[in-house]
MARGUSE-777934 format. One line per 2 residues: number of its first residue (from 1); their letters; for each residue x, y, z of N, C-alpha, C. Coordinates in nm, 4 decimals, padded with zeros to 6 digits, m for minus. Layout:
<rs>
NUM = A = X,Y,Z,X,Y,Z,X,Y,Z  ...
</rs>
This chain:
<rs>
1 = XX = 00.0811,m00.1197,00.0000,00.0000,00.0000,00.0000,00.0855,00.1262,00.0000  00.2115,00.0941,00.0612,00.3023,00.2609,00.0923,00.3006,00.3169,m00.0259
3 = XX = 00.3564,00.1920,m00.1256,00.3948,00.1820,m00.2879,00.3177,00.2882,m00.3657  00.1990,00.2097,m00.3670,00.0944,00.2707,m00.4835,00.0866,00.3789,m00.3933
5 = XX = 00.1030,00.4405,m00.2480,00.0699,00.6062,m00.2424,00.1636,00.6716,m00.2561  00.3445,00.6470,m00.2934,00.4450,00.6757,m00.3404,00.4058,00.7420,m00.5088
7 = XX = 00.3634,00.6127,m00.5637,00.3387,00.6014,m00.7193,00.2932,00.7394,m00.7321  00.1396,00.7181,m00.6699,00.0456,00.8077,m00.7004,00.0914,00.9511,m00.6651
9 = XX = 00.1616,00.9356,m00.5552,00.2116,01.0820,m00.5405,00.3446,01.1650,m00.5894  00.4378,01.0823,m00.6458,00.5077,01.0923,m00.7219,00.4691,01.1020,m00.8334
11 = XX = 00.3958,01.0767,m00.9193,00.3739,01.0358,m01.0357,00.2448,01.1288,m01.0683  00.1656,01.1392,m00.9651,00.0396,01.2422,m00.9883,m00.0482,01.1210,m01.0982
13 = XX = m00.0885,00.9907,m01.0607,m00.2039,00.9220,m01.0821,m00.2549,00.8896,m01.0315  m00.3812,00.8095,m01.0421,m00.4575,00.7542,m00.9047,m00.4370,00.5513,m00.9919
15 = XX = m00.4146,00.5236,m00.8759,m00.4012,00.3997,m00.9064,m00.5407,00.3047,m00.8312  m00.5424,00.2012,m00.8993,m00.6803,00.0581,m00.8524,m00.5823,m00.0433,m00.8581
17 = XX = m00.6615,m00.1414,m00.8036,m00.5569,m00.2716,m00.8037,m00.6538,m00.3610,m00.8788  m00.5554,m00.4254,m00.8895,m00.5937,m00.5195,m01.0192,m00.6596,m00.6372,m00.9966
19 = XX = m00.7870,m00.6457,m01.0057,m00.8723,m00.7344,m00.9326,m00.8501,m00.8902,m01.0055  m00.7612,m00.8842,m01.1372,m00.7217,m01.0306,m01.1687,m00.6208,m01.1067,m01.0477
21 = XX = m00.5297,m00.9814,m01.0134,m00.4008,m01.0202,m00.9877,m00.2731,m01.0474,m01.0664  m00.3184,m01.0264,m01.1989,m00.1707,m01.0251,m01.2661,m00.1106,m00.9563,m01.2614
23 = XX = m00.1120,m00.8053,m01.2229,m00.0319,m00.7172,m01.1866,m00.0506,m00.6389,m01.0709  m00.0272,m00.5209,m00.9806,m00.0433,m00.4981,m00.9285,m00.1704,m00.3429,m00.9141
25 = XX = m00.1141,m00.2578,m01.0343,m00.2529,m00.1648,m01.0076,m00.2858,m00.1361,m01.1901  m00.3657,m00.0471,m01.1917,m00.3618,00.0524,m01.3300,m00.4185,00.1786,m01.2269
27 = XX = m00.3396,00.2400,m01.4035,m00.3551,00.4392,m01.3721,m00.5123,00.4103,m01.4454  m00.5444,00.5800,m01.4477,m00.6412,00.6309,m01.4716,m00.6595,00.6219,m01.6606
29 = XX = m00.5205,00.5491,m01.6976,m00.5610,00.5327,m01.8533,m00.5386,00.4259,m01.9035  m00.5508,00.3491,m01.7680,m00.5725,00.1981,m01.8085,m00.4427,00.1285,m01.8523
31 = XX = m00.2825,00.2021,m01.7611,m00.1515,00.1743,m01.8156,m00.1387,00.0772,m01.6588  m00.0892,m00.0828,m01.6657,m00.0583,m00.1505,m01.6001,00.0838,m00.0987,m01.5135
33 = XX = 00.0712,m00.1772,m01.3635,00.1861,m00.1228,m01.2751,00.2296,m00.2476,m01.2145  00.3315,m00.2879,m01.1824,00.3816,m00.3862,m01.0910,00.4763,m00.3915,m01.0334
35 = XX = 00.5072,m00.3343,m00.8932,00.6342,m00.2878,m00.8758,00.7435,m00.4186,m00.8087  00.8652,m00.3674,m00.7380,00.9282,m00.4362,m00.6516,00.9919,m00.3559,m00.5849
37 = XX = 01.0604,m00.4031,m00.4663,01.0958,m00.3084,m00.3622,01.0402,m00.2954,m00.2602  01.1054,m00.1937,m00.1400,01.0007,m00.2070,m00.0017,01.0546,m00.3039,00.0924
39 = XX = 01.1635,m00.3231,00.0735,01.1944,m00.4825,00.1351,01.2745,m00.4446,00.2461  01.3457,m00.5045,00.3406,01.4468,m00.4750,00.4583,01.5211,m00.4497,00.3639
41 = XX = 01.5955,m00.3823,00.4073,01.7908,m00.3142,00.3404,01.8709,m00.4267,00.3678  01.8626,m00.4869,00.4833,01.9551,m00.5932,00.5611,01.9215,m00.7324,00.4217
43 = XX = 01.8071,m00.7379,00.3476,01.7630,m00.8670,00.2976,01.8291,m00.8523,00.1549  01.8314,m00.7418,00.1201,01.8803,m00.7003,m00.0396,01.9806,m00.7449,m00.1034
45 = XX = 01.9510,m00.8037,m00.2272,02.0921,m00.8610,m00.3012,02.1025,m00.8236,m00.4397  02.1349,m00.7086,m00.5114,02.0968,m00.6291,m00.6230,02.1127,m00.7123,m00.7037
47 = XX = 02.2019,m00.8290,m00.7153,02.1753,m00.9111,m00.8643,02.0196,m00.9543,m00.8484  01.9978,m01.0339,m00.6888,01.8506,m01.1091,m00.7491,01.7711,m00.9742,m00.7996
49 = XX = 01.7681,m00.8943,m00.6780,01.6680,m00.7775,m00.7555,01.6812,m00.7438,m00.8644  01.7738,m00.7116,m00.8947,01.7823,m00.7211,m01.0499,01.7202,m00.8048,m01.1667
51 = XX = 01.7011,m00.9268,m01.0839,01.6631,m01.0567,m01.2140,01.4882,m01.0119,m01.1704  01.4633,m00.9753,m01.0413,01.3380,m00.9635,m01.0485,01.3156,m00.8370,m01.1243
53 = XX = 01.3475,m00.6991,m01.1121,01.2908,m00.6216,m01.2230,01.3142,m00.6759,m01.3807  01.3828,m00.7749,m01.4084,01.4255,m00.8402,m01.5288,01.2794,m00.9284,m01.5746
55 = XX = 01.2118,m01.0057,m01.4331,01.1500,m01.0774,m01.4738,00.9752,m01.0167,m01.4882  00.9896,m00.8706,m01.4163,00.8501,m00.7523,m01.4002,00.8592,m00.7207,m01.5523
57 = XX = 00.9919,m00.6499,m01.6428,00.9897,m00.6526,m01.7949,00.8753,m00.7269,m01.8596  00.9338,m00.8633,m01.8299,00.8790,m00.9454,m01.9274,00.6918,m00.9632,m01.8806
59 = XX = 00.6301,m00.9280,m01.7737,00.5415,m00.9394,m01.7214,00.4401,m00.9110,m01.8401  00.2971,m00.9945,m01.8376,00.1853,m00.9817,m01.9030,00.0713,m00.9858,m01.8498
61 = XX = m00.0124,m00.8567,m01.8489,m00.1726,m00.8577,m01.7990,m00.2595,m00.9814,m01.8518  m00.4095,m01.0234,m01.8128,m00.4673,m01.1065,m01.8542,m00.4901,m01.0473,m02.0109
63 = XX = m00.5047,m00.9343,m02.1266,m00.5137,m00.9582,m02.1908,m00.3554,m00.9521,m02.2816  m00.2721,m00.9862,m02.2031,m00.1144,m01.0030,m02.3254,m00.0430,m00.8738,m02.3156
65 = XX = m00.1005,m00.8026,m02.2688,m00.0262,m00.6535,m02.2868,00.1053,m00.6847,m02.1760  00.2266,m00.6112,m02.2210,00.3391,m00.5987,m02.1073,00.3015,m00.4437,m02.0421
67 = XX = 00.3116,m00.5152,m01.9316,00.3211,m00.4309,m01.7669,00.3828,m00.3271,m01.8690  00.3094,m00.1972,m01.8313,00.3390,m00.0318,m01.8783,00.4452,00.0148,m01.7892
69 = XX = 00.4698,00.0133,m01.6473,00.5389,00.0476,m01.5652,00.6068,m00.0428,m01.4844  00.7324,m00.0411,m01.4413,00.7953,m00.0721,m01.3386,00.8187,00.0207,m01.1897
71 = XX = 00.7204,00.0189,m01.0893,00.8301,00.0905,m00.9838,00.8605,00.0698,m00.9106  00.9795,00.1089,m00.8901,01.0957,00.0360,m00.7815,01.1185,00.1210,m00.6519
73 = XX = 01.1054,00.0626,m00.5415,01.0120,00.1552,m00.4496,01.1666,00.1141,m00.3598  01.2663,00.2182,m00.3330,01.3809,00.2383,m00.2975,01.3715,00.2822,m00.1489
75 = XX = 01.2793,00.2843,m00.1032,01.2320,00.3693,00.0427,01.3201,00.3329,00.1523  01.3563,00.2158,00.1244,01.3896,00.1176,00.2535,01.5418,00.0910,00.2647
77 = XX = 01.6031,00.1405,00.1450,01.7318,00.1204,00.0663,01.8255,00.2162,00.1634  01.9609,00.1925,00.1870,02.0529,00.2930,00.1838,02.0746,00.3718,00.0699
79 = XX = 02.1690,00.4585,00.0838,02.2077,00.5350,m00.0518,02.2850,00.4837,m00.1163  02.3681,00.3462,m00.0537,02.4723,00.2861,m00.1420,02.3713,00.2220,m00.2374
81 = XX = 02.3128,00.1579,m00.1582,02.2167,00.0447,m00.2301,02.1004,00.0849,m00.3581  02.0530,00.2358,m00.3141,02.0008,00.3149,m00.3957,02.0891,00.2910,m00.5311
83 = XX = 02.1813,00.3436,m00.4656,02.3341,00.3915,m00.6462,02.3678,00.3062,m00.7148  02.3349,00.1314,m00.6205,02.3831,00.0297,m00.7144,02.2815,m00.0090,m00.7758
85 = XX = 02.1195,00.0392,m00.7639,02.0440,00.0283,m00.8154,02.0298,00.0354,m00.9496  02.0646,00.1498,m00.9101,02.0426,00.2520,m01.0623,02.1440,00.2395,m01.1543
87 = XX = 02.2480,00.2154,m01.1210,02.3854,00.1850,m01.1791,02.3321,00.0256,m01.2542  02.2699,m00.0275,m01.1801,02.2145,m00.1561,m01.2503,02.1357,m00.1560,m01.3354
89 = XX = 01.9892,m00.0357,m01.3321,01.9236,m00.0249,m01.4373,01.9455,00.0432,m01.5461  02.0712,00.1369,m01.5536,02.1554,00.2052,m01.6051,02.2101,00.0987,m01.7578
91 = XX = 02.1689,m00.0500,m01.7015,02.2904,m00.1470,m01.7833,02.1660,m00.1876,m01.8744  02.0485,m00.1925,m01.8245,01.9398,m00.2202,m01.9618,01.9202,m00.1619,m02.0462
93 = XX = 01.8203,m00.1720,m02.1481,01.7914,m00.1059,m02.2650,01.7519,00.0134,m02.2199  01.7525,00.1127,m02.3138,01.6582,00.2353,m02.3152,01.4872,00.2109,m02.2832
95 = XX = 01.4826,00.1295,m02.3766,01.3205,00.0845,m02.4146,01.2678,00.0406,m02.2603  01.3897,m00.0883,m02.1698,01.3360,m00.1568,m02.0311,01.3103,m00.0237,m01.9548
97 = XX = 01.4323,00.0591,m01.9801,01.4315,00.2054,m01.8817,01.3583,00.2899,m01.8788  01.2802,00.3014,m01.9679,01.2021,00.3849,m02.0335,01.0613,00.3861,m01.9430
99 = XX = 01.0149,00.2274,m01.8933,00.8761,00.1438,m01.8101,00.9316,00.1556,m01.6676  01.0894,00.1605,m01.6483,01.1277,00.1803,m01.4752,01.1253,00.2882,m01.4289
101 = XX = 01.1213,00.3496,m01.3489,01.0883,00.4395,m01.2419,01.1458,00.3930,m01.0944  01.1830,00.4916,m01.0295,01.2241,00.4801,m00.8716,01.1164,00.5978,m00.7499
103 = XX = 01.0660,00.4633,m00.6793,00.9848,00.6085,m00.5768,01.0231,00.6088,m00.4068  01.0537,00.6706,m00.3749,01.0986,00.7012,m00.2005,01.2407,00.7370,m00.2456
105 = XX = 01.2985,00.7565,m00.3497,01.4447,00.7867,m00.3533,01.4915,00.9219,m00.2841  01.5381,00.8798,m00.1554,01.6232,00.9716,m00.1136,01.7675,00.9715,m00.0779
107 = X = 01.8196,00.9540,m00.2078,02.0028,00.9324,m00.1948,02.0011,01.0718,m00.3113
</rs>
């Protein structure tokens, strides 16, 4: 829940959740959301996280569409952990980077 009021307030949408469950919310124009993040700092291991925003990419709503957004909800992160974040999403495509987003970033 912190998430989607991060999203929404960062982002200036109102988000619903997704009563299938294949993803986690849609905006107000019907663009899919599914984030990761939020987790203890102490638990974090940026490769897996990594494979998990790798594996949110490839994500598909019930009708086939890929997840519109990624956000990666950094709240909980140090600032190192923040930098290796980004330094990590830094290494994908334009196009993956383009659907990611970071919200609680304060490094």
């Amino acid at each position: 829940m912190q998430t989607a009021l991060r999203v929404e307030t960062e982002r200036g949408v109102q988000l619903t959740r997704d009563s299938s469950g294949d993803l986690e919310w849609y905006d107000q124009k019907g663009q899919g959301y599914d984030a990761v993040g939020n987790s203890p700092s102490q638990y974090l291991d940026v490769t897996k996280f990594m494979a998990s925003i790798r594996a949110h990419i490839l994500k598909t709503d019930n009708k086939g569409r890929l997840v519109s957004f990624i956000p990666v909800d950094v709240n909980t992160y140090t600032v190192q952990q923040i930098n290796d974040i980004k330094a990590a999403i830094a290494n994908l495509s334009a196009a993956d980077q383009a659907r990611i987003f970071l919200v609680g970033d304060h490094s």
